[in-house]
VOLUM-847614 format. One record per residue: x, y, z of N, C-alpha, C, O in turn. Coordinates in pm, whole numbers, plus 50000, padded with zeros to 5 digits. Layout:
VOLUM-847614
XYZXYZXYZXYZ/...
This chain:
VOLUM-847614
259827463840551259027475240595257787476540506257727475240384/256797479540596255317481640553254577491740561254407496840672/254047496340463252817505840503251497500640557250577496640486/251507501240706250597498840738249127512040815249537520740891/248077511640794247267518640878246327514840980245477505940970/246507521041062245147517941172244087526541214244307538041252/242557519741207242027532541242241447532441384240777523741441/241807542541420241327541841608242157548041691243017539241687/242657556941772243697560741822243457558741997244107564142086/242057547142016242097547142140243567537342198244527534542126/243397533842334244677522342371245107514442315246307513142290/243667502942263244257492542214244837498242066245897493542027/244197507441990244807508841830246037515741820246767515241721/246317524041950247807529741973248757519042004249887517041962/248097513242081248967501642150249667492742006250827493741967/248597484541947248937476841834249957487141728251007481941688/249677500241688250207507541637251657508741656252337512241560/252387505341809252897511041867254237494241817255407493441779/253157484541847254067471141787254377471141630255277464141584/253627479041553253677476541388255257486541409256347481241389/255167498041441256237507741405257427504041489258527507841448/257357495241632259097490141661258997477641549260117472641534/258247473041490258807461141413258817466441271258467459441177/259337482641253259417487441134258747487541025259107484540911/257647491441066256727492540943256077512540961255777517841068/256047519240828255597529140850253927530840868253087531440779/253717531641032252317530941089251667546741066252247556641110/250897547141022249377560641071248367555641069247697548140998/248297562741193246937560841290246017572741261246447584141280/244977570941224243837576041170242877574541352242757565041429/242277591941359241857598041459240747607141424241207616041353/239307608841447238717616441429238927634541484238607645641440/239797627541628240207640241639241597648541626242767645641646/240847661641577242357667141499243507673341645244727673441632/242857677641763243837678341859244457663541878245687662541884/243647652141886244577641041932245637640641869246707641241930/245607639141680246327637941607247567647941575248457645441494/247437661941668248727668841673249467668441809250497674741829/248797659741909249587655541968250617646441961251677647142024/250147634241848250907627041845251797627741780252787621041810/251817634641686252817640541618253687648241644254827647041598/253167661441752254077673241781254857667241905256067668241920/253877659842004254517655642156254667641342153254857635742261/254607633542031254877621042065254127607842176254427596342206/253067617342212252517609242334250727611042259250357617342161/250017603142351248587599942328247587592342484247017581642504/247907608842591248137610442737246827606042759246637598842857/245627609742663244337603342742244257585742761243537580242844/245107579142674244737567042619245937558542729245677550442818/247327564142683248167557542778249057567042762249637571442663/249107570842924249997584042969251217577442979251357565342991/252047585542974253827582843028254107572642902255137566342926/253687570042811254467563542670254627572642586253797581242556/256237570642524256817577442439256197568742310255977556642314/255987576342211255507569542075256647573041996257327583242005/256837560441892257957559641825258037564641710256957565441652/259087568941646258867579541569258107574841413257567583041339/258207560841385257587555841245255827561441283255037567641212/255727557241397254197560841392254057574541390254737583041448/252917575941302252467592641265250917589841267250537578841230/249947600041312248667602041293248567612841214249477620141176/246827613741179246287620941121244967619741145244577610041209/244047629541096242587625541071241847627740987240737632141017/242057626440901242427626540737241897617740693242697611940619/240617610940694240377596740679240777588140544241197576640537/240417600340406241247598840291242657595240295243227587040223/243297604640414244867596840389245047592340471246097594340532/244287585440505245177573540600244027560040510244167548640554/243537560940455242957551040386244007547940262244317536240239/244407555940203244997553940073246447548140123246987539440055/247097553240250248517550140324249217537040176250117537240093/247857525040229248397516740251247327503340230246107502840245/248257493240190246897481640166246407470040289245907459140266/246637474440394246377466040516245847480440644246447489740696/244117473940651243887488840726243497480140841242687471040826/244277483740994243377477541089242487485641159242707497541179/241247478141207240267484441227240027483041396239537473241453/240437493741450240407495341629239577508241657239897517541732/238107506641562237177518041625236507507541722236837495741715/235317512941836234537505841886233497495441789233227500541680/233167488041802231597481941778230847492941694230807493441571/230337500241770229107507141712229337517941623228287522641578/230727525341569231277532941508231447524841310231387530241200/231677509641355232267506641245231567506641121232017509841011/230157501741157229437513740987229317522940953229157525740835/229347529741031229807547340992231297546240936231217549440817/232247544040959233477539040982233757537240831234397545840770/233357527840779232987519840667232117526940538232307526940417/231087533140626230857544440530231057554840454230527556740345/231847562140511233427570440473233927563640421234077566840303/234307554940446236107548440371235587544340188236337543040092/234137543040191234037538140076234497546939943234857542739833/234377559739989234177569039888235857567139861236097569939743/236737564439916238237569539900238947551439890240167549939900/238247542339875238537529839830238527526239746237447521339711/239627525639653239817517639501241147508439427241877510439330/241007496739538241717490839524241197478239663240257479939740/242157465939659241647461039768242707462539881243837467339869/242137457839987242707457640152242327448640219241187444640239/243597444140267243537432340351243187442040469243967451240492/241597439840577241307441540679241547437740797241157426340821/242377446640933242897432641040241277436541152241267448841150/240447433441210240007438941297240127435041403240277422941414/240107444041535240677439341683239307441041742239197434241844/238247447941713237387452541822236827443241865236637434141784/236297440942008235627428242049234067426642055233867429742172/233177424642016231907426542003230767418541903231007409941818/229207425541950228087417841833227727428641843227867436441937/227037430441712226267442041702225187435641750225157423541728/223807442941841222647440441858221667437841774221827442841662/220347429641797219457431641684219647424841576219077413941570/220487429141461221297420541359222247414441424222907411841324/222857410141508223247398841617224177394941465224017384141409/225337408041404226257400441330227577405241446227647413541537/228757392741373229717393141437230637406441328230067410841228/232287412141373232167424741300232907421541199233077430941122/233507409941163233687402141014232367408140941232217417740866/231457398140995230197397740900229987416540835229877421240722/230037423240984229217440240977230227442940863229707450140778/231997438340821232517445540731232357444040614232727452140528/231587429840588231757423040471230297427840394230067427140274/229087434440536227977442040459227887448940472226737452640495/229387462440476229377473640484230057481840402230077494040391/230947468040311231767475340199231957466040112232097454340147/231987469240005232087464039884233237454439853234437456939845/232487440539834233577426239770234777431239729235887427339766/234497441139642235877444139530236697452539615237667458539568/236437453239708237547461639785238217453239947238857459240034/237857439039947238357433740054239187419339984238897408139943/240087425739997241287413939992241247401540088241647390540048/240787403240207240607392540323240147401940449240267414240450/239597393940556239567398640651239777394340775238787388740821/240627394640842241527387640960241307391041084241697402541104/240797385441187240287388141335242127384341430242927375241448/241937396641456243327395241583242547400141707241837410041724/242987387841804241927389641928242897379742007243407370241946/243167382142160243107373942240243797381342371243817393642362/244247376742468244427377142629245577394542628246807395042635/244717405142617245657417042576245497428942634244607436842602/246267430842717245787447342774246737455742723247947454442739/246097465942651246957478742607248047484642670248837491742609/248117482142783249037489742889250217481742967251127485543041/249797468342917250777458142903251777459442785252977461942798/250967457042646251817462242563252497467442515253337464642430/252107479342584252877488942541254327492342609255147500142561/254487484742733255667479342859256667471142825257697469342890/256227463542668257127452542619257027437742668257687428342624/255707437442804255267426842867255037413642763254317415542665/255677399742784255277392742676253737391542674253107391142780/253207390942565251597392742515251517377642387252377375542302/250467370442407250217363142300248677358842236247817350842275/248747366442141247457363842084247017356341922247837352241840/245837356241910245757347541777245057355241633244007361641626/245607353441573245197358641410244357349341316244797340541242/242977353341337242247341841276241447344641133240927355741123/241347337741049240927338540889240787329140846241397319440892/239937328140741239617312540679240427305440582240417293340560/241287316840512242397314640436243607319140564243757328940638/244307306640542245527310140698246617314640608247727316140659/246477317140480247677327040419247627340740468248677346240501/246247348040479245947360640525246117360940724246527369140807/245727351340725246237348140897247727348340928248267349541038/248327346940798250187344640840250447355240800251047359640898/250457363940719250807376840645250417383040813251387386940878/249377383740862249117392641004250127385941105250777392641186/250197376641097250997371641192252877375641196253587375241297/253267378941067254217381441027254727398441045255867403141040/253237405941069253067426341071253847420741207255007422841242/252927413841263253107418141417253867411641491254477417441581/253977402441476254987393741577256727395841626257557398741539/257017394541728258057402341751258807389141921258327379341979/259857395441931260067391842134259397396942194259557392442308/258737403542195257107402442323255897401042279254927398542349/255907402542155254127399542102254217387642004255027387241912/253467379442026253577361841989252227362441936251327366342011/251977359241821250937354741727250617341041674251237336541578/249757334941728249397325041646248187326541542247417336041528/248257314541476247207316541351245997305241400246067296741489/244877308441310243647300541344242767301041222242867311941167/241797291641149241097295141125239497291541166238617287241091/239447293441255238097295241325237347305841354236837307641464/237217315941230236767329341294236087331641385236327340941462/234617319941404233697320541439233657324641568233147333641636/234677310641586234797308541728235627320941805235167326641904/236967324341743237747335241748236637346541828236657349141948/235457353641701234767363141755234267362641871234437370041968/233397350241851232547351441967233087350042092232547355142190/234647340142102235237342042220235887354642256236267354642373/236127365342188236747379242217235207386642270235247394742363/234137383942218233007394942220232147391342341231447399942396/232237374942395230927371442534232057373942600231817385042647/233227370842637234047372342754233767383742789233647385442911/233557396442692233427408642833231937411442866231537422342906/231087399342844229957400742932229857387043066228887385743141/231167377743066231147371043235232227383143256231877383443374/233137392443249234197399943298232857408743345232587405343461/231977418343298230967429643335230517418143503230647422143618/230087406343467229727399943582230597399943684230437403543801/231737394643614233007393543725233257401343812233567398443927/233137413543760232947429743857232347433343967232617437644079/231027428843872229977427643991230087420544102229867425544212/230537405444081230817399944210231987404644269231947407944387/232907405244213233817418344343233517433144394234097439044485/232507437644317231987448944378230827444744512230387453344588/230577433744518229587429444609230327419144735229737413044824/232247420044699232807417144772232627401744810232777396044918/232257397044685231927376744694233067372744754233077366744862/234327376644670235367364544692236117359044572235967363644459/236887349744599237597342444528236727334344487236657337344368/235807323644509235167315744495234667316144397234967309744296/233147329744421232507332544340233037332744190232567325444103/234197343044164234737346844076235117335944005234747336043888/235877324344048236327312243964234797304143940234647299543826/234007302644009232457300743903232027304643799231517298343707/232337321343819231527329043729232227333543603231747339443506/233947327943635234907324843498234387310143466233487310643382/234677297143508234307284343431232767286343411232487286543291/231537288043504229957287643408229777296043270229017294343175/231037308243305231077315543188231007310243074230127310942989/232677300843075233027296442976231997286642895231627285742779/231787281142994230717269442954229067275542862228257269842790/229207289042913227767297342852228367298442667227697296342565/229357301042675230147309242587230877292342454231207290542337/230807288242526231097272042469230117267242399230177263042284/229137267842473227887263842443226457270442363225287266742352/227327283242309226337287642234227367290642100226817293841994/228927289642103229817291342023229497279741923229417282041803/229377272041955229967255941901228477255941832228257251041721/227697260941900225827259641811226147268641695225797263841588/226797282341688226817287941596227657284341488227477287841371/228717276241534229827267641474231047267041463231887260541400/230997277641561232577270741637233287260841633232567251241609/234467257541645235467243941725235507251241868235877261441926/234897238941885235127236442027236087238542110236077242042228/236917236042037239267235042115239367251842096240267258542145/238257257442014238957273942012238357281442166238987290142226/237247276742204237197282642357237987280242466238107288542556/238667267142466239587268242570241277267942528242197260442563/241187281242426242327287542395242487296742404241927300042509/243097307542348243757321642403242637325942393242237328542507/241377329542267240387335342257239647338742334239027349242352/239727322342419238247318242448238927320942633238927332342679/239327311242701240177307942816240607319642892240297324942999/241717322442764242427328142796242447341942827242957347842921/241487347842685241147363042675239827362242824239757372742888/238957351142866238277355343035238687356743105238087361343203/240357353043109240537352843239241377366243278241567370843391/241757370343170242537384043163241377393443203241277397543319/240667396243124239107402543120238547402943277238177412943337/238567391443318237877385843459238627394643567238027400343659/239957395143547241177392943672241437407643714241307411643830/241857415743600242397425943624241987436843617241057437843537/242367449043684242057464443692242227469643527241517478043473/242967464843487243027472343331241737472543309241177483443316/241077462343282239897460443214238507469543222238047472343333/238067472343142237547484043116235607476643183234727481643253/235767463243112234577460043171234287458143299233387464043359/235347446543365235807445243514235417457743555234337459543611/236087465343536235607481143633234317487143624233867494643711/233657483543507232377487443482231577482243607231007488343697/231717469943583230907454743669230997459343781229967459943850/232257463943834232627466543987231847479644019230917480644099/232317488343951230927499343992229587494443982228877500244063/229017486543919227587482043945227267472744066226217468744116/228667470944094228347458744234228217466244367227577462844467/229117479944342229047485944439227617495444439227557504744519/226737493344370225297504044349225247515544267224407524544270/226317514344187226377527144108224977522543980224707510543976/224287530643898223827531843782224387527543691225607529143700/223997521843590224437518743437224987535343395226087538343348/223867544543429224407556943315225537562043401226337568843336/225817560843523226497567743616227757561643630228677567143690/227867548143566228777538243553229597542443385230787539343369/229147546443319229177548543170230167559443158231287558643107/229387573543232229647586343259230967587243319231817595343283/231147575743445232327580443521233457571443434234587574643470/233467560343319234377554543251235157563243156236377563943154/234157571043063234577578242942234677571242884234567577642780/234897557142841235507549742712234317542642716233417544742797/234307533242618233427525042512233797512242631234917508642665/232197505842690232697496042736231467486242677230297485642716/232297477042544231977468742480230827459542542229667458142505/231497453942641230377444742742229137450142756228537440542804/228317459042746227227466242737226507462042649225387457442670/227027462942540225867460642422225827449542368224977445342289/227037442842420227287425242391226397417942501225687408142478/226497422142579225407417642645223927417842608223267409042663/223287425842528222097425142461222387417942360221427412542306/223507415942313223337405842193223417395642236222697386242203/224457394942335223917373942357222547371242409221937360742388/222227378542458220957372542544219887374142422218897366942422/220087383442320219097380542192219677367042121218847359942066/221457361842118221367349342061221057338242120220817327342067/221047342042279220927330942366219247321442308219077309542282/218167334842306216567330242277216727322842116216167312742075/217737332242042217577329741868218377311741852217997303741766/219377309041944219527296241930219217284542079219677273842118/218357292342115218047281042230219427276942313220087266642295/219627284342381220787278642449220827283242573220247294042572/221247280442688220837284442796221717287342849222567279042882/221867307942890223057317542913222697322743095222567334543128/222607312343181221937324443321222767329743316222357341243295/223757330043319224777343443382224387357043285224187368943311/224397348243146224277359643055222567369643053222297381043015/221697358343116220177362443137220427373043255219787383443239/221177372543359220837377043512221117391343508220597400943566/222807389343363223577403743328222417413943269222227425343313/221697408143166221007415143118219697413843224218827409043151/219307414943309218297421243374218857434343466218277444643500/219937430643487220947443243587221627449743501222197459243555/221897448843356221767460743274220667472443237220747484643230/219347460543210217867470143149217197465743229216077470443208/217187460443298215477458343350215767460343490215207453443575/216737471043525216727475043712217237463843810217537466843926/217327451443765217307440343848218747443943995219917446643967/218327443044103219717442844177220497432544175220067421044185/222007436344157222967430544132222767416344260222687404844215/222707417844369222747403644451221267398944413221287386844393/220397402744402219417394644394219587384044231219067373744188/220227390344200220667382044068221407371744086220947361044045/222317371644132223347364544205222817352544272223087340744250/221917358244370221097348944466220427338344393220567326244404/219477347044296219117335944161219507327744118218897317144107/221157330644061221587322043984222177308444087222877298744057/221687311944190222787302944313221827292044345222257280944375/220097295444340219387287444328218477282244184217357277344195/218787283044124218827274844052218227257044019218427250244120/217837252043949217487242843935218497234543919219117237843817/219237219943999219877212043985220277206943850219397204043769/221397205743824222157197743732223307196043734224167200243812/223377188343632224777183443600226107187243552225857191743440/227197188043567228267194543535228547195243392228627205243320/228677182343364229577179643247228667181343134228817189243041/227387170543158226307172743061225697189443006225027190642903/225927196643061225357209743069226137214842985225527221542901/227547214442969228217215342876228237215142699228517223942617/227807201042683227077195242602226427200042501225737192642431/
């Protein structure tokens, strides 16, 4: 048994929370908000995030950011993207000692186009990071939390800190493997939910089957091909990260982006699309970052170009589509490349 903490009390950080405390470890979940956090405590449940789950009794919240920082020397980090320097900024004052970091969130920050390894490692101080470990792959919160088998990967450059994570979590329904390819790890958790935002779209525009298995493999191939420039292994995109975490992303109603996409296919607004989600949908702002890494390493993203014109620049969703369908001839395999 472990003291472990997490900070985030949306799905996925309840969810993961929810595997640390049946595999006996004493979990708190750190919440900005103080009603969430007496729910989970007084009623055992956390109804906005995932209704009808009983939470187990090791897990306890708070929002306390001091105490749930001090808990414990392994803090995982399940805020959104754009929270985590703020995030980080707080925690410094009540950090004195080190912590092994797990982070789940999937994303690039814009602009500084860092991955959120990098954002932690220039957001808090050397002497206070023991390691920092990316857990990412093919995972819906609402699966998990069902006992559905789930398998994902724990990636770090030292695979001692990759096995120690692998060891919190792993259980008979949640299967961990280790990796050390962060690179690749990130970037395959963070572009997949900008072909899934696409994926949407073409079922909101009622393509088909067809479409959709294009716009998963050109994906991959966008996402391959700008991974492996940044320096990736190659074998990590068509693994759970990479593969595996699109096609989950791509396929299903869980998915937060998928549904985004699908309201834009059907003519809804970006802000009107945002508004009617309530949650953080990652694919948004990852999408401005690839298409800023797409220009910064020369690599050529249409799907990822077409997304970002039908994000900011008004573009209609089929006329994008139509675009990408004509296209200038090439080659399959070479394109890859």
């Amino acid at each position: 048994m472990e003291n472990v903490t997490v900070l985030g009390a949306g799905s996925w950080g309840t969810a993961l929370a929810i595997v640390l405390a049946e595999n006996g470890h004493n979990t708190l979940v750190w919440t900005h908000r103080e009603d969430q956090a007496e729910e989970i405590n007084e009623q055992r449940t956390n109804k906005r995030y995932l209704p009808d789950i009983k939470l187990p009794n090791l897990l306890v919240a708070t929002s306390d950011l001091e105490e749930a920082v001090r808990h414990s020397k392994t803090i995982v980090v399940a805020v959104p993207t754009k929270a985590i320097r703020e995030v980080c900024e707080k925690m410094m004052s009540f950090l004195d000692k080190e912590i092994l970091f797990v982070h789940v969130s999937k994303g690039i920050e814009p602009d500084s186009l860092l991955r959120i390894s990098e954002i932690l490692e220039q957001s808090l101080s050397p002497d206070v990071i023991d390691d920092i470990v990316v857990l990412s792959g093919p995972s819906h919160a609402e699966e998990v939390v069902q006992g559905h088998p789930t398998t994902i990967t724990a990636a770090c450059k030292n695979i001692k800190a990759a096995e120690k994570v692998q060891d919190l979590f792993m259980n008979g329904y949640f299967r961990v493997y280790t990796n050390n390819d962060v690179v690749g790890v990130e970037l395959g958790g963070a572009l997949k939910n900008v072909i899934a935002l696409a994926a949407g779209i073409s079922d909101g525009l009622n393509y088909g089957d067809n479409a959709k298995a294009a716009l998963i493999t050109r994906g991959l191939a966008e996402i391959s091909r700008l991974g492996v420039k940044m320096g990736g292994n190659p074998f990590t995109f068509s693994g759970l990260t990479g593969m595996g975490d699109l096609i989950v992303t791509c396929t299903s109603v869980h998915s937060r982006n998928w549904r985004a996409g699908n309201m834009l296919g059907k003519g809804l607004k970006l802000d009107e699309v945002l508004q009617q989600m309530g949650m953080v949908v990652e694919g948004v702002r990852t999408t401005k970052a690839a298409y800023q890494l797409s220009k910064k390493y020369d690599v050529p993203m249409p799907i990822t170009t077409e997304l970002y014109d039908v994000l900011f620049n008004h573009k209609e969703p089929k006329v994008a589509v139509d675009e990408l369908m004509i296209r200038m001839k090439k080659r399959e395999i070479d394109n890859l490349l």
